[in-house]
LORO-168066 format. One record per residue (C-alpha): x, y, z. Coordinates in steps of 0.001 Angstrom, whole numbers, padded with zeros to 6 digits, always signed. Layout:
<pts>
XYZ...
</pts>
This chain:
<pts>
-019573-037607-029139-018554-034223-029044-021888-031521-028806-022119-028105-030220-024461-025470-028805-025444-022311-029231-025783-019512-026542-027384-016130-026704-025211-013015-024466-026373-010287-023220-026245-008021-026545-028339-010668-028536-025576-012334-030587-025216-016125-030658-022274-017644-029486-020398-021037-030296-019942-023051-026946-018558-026360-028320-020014-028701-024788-021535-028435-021460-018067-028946-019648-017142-025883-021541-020817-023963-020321-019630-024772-017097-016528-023606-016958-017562-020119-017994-020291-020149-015476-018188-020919-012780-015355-017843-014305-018685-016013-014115-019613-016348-010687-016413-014203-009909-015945-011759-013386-019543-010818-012205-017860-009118-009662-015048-006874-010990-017453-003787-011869-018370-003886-008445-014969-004299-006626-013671-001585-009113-016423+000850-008231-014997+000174-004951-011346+000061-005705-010768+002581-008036-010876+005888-005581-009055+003759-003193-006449+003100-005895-006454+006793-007366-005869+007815-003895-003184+005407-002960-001440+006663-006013-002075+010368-005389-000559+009834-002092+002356+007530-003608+002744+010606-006052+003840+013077-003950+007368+010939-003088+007655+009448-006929+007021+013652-008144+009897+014212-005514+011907+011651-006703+012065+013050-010597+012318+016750-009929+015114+015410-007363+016778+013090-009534+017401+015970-012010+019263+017346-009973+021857+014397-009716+021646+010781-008848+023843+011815-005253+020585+013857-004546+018345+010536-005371+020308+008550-003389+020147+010917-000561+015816+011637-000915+015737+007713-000558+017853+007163+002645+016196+009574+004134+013078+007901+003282+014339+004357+004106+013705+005260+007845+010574+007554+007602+009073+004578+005224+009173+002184+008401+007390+004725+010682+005056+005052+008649+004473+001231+007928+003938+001069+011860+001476+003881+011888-000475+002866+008561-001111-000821+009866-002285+000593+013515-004650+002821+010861-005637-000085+009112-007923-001534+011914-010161+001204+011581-011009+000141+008372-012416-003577+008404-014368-002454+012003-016164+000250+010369-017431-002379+007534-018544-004368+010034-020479-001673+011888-021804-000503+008441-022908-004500+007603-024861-004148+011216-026246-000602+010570-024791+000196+013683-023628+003709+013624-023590+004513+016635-020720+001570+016780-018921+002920+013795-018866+006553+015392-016946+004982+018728-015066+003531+016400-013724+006153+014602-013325+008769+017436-011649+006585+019076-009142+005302+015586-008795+009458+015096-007546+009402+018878-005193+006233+018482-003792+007713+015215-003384+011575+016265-001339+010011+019001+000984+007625+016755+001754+010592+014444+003587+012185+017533+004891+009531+018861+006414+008410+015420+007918+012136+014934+009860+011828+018690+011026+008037+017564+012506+009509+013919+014002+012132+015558+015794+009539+018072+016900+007133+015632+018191+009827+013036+022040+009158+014221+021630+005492+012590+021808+007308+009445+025810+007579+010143+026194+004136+010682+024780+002165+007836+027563+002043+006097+026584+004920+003400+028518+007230+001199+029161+010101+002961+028027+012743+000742+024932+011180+000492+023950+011296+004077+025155+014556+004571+022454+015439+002295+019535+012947+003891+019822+014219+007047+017881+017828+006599+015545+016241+004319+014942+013673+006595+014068+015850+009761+011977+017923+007763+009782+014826+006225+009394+013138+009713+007558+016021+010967+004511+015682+008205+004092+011738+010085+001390+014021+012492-001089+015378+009475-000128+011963+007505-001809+009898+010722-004383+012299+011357-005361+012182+007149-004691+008525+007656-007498+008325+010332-010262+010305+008376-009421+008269+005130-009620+004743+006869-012817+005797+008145-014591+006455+005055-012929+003163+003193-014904+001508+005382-018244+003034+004933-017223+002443+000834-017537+006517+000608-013734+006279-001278-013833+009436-003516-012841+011828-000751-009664+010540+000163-009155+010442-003574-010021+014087-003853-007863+014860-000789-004321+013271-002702-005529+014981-005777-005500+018623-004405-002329+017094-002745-000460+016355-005594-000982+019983-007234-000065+021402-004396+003672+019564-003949+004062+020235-007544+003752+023798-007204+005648+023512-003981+008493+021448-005513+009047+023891-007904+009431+026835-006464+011627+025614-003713+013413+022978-005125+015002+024975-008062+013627+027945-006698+011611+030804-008322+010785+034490-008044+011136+035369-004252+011474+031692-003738+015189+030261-002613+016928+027661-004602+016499+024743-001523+016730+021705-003610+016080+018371-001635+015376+020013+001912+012606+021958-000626+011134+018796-001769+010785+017733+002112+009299+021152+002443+007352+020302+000055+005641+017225+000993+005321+018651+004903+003198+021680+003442+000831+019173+000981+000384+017062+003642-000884+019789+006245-003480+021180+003103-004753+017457+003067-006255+016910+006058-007595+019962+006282-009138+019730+003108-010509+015965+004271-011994+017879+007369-014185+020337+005278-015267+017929+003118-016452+015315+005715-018033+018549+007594-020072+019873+004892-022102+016651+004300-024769+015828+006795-024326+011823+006479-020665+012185+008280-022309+014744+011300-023362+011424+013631-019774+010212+012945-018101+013845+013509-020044+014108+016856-017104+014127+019005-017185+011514+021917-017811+012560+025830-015357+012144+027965-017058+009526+029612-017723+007689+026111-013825+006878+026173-013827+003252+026293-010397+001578+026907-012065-001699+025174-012562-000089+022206-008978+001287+022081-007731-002181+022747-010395-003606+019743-008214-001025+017667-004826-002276+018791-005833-006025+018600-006354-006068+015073-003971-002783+014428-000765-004493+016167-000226-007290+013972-001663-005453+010846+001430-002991+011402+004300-006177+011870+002640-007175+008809+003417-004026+007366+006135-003853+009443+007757-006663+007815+007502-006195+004364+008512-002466+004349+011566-003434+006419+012945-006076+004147+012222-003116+001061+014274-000696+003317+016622-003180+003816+017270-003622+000248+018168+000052+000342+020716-000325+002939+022317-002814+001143+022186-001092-002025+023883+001579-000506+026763-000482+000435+027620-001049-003359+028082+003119-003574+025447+006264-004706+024704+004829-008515+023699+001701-007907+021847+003288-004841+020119+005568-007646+018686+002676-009498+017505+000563-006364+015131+003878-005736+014129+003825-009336+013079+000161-009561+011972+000162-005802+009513+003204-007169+008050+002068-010383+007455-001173-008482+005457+000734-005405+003610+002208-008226+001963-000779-009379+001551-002299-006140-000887+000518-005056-003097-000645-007737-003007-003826-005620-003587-001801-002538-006839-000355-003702-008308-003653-004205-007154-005179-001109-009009-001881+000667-012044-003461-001298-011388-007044-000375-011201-006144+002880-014369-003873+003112-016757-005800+000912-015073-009261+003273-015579-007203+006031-019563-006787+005025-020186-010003+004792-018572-010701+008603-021558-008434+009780-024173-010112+007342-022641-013587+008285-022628-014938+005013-019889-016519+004510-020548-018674+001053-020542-014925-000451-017498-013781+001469-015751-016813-000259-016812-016025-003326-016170-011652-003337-013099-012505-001816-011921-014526-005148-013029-012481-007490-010419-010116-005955-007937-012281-006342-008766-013124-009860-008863-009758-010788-005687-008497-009107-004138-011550-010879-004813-010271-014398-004147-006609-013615-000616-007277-011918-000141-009581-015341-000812-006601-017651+001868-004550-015233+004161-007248-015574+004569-007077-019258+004828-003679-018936+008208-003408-016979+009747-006260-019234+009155-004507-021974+009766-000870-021425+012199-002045-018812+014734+000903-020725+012605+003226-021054+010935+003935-017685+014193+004762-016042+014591+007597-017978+012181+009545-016097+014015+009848-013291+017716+010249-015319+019821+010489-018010+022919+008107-015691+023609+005905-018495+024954+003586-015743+022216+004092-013134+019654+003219-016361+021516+000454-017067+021172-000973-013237+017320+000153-013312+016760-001825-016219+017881-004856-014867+015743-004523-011283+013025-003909-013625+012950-007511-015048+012673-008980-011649+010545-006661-010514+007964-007522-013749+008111-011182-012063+007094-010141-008971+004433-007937-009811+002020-011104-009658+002867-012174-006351+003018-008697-004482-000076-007823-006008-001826-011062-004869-000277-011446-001267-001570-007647-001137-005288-008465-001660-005134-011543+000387-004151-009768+003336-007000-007161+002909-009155-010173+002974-007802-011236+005722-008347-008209+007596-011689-008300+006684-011998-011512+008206-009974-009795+011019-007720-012441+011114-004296-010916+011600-002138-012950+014198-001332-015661+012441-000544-013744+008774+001826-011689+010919+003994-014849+011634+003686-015765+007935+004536-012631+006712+007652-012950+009150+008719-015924+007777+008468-014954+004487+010374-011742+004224+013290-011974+007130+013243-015981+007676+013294-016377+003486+013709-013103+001645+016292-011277+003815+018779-014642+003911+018557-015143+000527+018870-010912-000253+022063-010765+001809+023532-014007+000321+023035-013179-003738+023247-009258-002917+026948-009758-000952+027941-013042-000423+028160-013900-004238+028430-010002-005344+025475-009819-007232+024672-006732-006456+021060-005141-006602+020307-007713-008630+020757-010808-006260+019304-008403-003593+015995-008328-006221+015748-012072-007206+015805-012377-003014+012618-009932-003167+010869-012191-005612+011709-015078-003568+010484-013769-000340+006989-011924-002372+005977-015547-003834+006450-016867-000240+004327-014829+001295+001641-014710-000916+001425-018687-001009+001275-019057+002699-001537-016023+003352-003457-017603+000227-003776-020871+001874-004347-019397+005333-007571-017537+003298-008517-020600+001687-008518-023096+005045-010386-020057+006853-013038-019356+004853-013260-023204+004148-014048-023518+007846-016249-020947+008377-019007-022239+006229-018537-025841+006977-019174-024551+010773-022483-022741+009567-023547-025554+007619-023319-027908+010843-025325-025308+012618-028112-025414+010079
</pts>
């Protein structure tokens, strides 16, 4: 017998439930919608920033590509290097973040201050270090099989970009910092203010203007190097002038350098940046190979590979927030609610990446057009658009995942899976549509989907048998 009831919401009105087993179900969707205002108070600095600071190459990449889709393909092999140094130094960066949560779950701040002197040291360090390695490598721009007008053009644009890898660590180590203390808006602030300023920037030096030169891509480097510099200086003033940061600004004696702590940093910041590592070499890979089939098709690969790293730093924001509010409940040691914030991430990332996915199938032709008027090179976006709509799902969710992961700061074992998926999987099956059959970009996408759907199947179930554990081993203690 089928029962109808009746249930009153939260703005008085009466709605139909037709049984209990349907009650249920929406209690149990409940348990993690409750959530989403929170993780989006969270997120949504996090995600504003991410795409502020994804901004400054897409802004770049359409005053660039008006000048000529040779130019685009030149701004994005000079970026296919830089993009992997700076996967390396994000992940190291990336430690910071879940071992501040932790410290802030404790009310330890005396623990979060050694932590981030000594993260500020760790990434101050990598931004050198991963100038002198760009500048080392840079002659493996003549070998990868490119046009040759193309990398004639990379190659100033690419020294010039390496160099901003210092104040992009250094920023990098002040904004990981406050993610973990939840205090989001100021990095957010920081890639605003950043944004104007390479605008402005790009402008007068790319096409120049008034006593400004006409520089065009080496301008856009210039550019970015310049923005990046007013960033963390601007992150600086703004962490100075409030007294909640001045324990955590106090700068640590010399006899407060602890190697342990540097080695906490690099435990966790290691395998966060193979993860990283991983994923952003397979997308640079894609490049390369794009390359191969000549500057257009080159052209739209940077298009696509844009609009898609768009979208995924929505997911980036609320893996930032998985990971903190995770990361929280490592230092409260509740792990039932860990389980449960950690979901509602995943739910919510789910829905969001859905709405993005729609998006590219169906203004697959139109989006293109803001970075040229290449009938061709639209033609090419268009299609990596339709695979990249199918993907959004999966690179979104794999995304959030491994911020919960982090939180958990469990990152050994999702840096094998991560391996598996994108260069035992993805890169195989890239290489073999992409050249072996002559699909083109195309093949070399579908292998990206592949590879993305991997990935975010094995981390999911890594998350699930965790957590899983975790409070089955709590409830035998109790």
């Amino acid at each position: 017998m089928k029962i109808s009831l009746f249930i009153t919401s939260s703005n008085s009105q009466l709605k139909y439930v037709s049984s209990p087993t349907e009650i249920e179900e929406q209690l149990k969707l409940k348990k993690y919608t409750s959530e989403f205002n929170n993780n989006l108070r969270l997120a949504t600095p996090i995600m504003m920033g991410s795409l502020g600071h994804l901004m400054v190459g897409l802004i770049d990449d359409i005053m660039v590509g008006r000048l000529g889709p040779v130019q685009l393909a030149a701004t994005s092999l000079g970026n296919s290097l830089v993009f992997i140094a700076i996967s390396i130094g994000l992940g190291f960066s990336f430690a910071i973040t879940p071992l501040i949560a932790e410290s802030d779950g404790e009310k330890d701040k005396e623990k979060g201050r050694s932590i981030f002197q000594h993260g500020m040291i760790l990434t101050t360090v990598l931004g050198f270090f991963m100038v002198l390695l760009l500048i080392l490598i840079k002659p493996i721009l003549y070998h990868l099989d490119q046009p040759d007008e193309v990398v004639e053009l990379a190659i100033p644009y690419y020294e010039i970009v390496a160099l901003s890898m210092i104040p992009l660590m250094i920023f990098q180590g002040f904004k990981q910092f406050t993610d973990g203390l939840s205090e989001t808006k100021y990095a957010m602030w920081a890639t605003i203010l950043t944004n104007v300023v390479n605008v402005v920037l790009n402008f007068v030096l790319i096409y120049g203007f008034w006593i400004f030169p006409r520089l065009e891509i080496v301008g856009a480097a210039l550019g970015t190097f310049i923005s990046r510099i007013v960033m963390v200086f601007f992150m600086y003033y703004m962490l100075a002038k409030k007294e909640k940061f001045d324990i955590y600004l106090k700068r640590l004696k010399v006899v407060e350098i602890s190697k342990k702590v540097f080695l906490k940093i690099v435990g966790l910041g290691f395998p966060t940046a193979l993860q990283m590592l991983f994923e952003v070499g397979l997308f640079t890979a894609t490049v390369i190979l794009a390359g191969t089939f000549g500057a257009l098709p080159q052209a739209a690969n940077q298009i696509a590979l844009k609009l898609s790293s768009t979208t995924f730093m929505i997911a980036v924001g609320i893996g930032v927030a998985a990971t903190v509010r995770v990361g929280n409940q490592v230092g409260l040691r509740n792990y039932t609610e860990l389980r449960r914030i950690a979901f509602s991430n995943f739910l919510l990332i789910f829905i969001i990446m859905f709405c993005f996915a729609i998006g590219f199938l169906v203004f697959k032709d139109v989006l293109p057009l803001m970075f040229t008027d290449n009938n061709e090179v639209i033609g090419i976006a268009a299609s990596l658009l339709v695979v990249a709509g199918f993907f959004q799902l999966s690179d979104g969710l794999q995304a959030v995942v491994l911020g919960g992961l982090r939180g958990l700061q469990d990152v050994n074992i999702p840096s094998f899976l991560t391996f598996i998926a994108y260069w035992i999987v993805g890169f195989p099956v890239c290489f073999y549509l992409g050249r072996t059959l002559n699909m083109g970009p195309f093949g070399i996408w579908i292998g990206l989907l592949i590879a993305l759907t991997v990935s975010a199947t094995l981390l999911f179930l890594r998350f699930n048998y965790l957590t899983n554990k975790l409070i089955k081993e709590k409830n035998e203690l109790t």
